[in-house]
N, C-alpha and C positions, 0 to 999 in steps of 0.2 A: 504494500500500500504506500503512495507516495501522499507526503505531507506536504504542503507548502507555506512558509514564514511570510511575514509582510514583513518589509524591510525595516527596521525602527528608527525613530527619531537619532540623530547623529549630534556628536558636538563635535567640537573642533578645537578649542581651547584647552591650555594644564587650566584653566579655574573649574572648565564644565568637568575634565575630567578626574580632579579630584572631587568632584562631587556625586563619581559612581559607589554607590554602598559598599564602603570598607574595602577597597583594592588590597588585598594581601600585601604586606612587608614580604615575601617569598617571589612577588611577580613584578614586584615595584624597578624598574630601570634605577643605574646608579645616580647619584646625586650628578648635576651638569648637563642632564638629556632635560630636553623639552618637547613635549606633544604637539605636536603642527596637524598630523589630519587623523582623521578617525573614518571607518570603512566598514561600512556593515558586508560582512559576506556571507553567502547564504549558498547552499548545493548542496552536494553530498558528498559522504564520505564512503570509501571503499573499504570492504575488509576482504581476508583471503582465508580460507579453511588449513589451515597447516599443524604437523604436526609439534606437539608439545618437546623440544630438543633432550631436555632434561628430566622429562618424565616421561618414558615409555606407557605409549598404550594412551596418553591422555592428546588431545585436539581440541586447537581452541581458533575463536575467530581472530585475527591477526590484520592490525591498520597497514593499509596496502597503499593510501592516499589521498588527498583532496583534489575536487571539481568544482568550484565553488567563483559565482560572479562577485565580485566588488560594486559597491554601492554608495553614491556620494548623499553628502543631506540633502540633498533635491532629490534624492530619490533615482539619479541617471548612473546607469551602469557605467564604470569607470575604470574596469581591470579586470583578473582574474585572480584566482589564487590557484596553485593545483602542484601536483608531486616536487620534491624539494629540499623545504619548503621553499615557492617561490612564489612572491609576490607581485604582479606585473600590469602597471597602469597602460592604459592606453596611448598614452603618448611613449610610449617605448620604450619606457625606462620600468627596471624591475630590481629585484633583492632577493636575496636568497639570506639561510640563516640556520644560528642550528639551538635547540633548544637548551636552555637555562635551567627554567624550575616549571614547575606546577604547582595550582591549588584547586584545592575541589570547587567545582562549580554548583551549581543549581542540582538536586534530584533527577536523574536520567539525562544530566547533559554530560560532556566532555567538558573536562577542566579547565582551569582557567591555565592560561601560559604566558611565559616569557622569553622570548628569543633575543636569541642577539645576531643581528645583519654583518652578514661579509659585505666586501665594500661593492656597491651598487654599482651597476653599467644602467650607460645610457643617462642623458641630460632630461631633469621632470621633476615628476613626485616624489621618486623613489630616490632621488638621488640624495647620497651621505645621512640616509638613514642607520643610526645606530641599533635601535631595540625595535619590537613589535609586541605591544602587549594585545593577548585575546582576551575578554572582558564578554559578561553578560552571553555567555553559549547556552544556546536551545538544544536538545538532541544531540544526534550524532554518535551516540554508545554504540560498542558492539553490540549486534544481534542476540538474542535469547533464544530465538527462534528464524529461523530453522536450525537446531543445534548442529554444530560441528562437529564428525565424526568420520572416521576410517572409511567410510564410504562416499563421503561427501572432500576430500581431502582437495585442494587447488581449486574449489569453489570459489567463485567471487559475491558478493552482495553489496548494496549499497543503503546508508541511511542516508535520512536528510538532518541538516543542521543549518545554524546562526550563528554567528557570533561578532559580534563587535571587536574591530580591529584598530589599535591606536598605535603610530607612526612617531615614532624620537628621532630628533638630532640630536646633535650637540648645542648648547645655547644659554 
């Protein structure tokens, strides 16, 4: 069954963005970054049926990816996000990154995150972005169902999700 998100309300500012509920000390960018855009992205996520390496006999669903558009506060598509991770506006500039921390998110969402950006190609949005905080995730958890098993092994599935995406420089 596919779900579909409305894309939410965006800010764009550190004042609106310190005004998200409690942003975890675990996902907070270091002192010196400054938030310049925020990016709702919405798609799905991939998982693959693989087997458990270190536990014989057991299989579990395993993140294989993101498909997922970008969304500016007018609400116009503005990028993608997808395997990576990579971040990539449409004016041709993109990021890639590799992850930091987690905190837990919302009941049945994927966690919150914080990455830190290698340095960016291409002149735009993305360019000499340091951090990417994910903030406010819908969805997006491994499957329950169809369970993952020795017969189903190199299965793919997809969930849908949200999440609000906030962009640092230095600043």
């Amino acid at each position: 069954m596919k779900m579909s998100f409305k894309v939410l309300p965006l800010v764009a500012s550190l004042a609106a963005v310190s005004a998200f509920a409690q942003v975890p000390a675990e996902i907070t960018p270091p002192a010196g970054n400054k938030a310049v855009l925020t990016l709702v992205g919405s798609g799905d996520l991939t998982y693959e049926c693989k087997a458990v390496a270190d536990k014989p006999g057991t299989f579990a669903w395993t993140f294989a990816g993101p498909n997922a558009k970008l969304w500016d506060a007018n609400k116009k598509e503005v990028g993608k996000y997808y395997g990576g991770p990579t971040w990539e506006s449409n004016d041709g500039s993109k990021v890639t990154g590799k992850q930091l921390a987690v905190a837990p998110g919302a009941a049945g969402s994927i966690p919150l995150q914080l990455v830190q950006a290698n340095p960016s190609t291409g002149e735009g949005a993305m360019k000499d972005v340091t951090y990417i905080q994910r903030l406010k995730t819908v969805g997006g958890v491994a499957p329950a169902s169809p369970a993952c098993a020795a017969g189903n092994v190199g299965a793919k599935t997809t969930v849908p999700y949200q999440a609000d995406y906030v962009f640092f420089k230095k600043g």
